[in-house]
C-alpha positions in Angstrom: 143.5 110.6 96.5 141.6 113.5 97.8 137.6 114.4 97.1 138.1 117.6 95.6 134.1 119.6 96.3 133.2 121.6 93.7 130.9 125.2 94.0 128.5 127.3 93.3 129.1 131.1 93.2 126.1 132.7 92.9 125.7 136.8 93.8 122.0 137.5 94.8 122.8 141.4 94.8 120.2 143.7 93.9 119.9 147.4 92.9 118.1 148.0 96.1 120.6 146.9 98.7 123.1 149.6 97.3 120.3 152.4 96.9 120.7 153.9 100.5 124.7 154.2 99.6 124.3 155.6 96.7 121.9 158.2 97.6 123.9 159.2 100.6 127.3 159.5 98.8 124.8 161.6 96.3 124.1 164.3 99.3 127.7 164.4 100.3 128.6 165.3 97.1 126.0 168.0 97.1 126.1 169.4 100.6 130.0 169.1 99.1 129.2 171.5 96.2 126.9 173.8 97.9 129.3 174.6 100.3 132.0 175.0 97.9 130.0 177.8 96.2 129.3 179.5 99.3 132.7 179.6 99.5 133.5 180.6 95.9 130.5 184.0 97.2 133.1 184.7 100.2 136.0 185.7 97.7 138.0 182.6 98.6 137.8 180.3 95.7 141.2 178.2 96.1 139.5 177.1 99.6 136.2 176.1 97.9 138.2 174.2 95.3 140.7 172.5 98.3 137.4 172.0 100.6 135.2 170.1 97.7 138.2 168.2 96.7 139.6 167.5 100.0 135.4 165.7 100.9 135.0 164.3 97.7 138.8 162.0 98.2 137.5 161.6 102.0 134.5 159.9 101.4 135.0 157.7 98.6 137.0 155.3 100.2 133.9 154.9 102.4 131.5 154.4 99.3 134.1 152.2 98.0 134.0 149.9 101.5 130.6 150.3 102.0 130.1 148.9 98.1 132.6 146.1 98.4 131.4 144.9 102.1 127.6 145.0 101.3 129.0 143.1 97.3 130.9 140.5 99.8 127.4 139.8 102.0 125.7 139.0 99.1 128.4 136.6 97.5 127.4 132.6 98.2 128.9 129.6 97.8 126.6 126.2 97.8 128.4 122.9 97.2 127.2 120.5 94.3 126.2 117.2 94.7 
């Protein structure tokens, strides 16, 4: 027969590990905007529209990492008696 361990999951993941991601996807998305309607002021609004789409899909597949890698770190397993 084989001792089968048994585990503890326990996340110790607070608001404040994730508040430097959050505010930096925030200024993307506004740098993002801004420059979306300083192009909508230059009489091209299909590229302002293409331009704040095309940085909004880039970068959240980085939030997305940066969330689940940071979600992962915090994640531990402790082995009961």
């Amino acid at each position: 027969m084989t001792d089968f361990n048994t585990y503890s999951v326990k996340c110790n993941l607070t608001f404040g590990d994730i508040y430097l991601q959050i505010l930096a996807w925030m200024a993307v998305v506004f740098v993002s905007l801004a420059g979306g309607l300083g192009l909508m002021g230059a009489s091209s609004p299909t590229y302002a529209l293409i331009g704040v789409g095309l940085i909004l899909v880039l970068s959240l597949p980085f939030l997305l990492f940066a969330f689940v890698t940071t979600l992962l770190n915090h994640i531990q397993l402790e082995p009961l008696p």
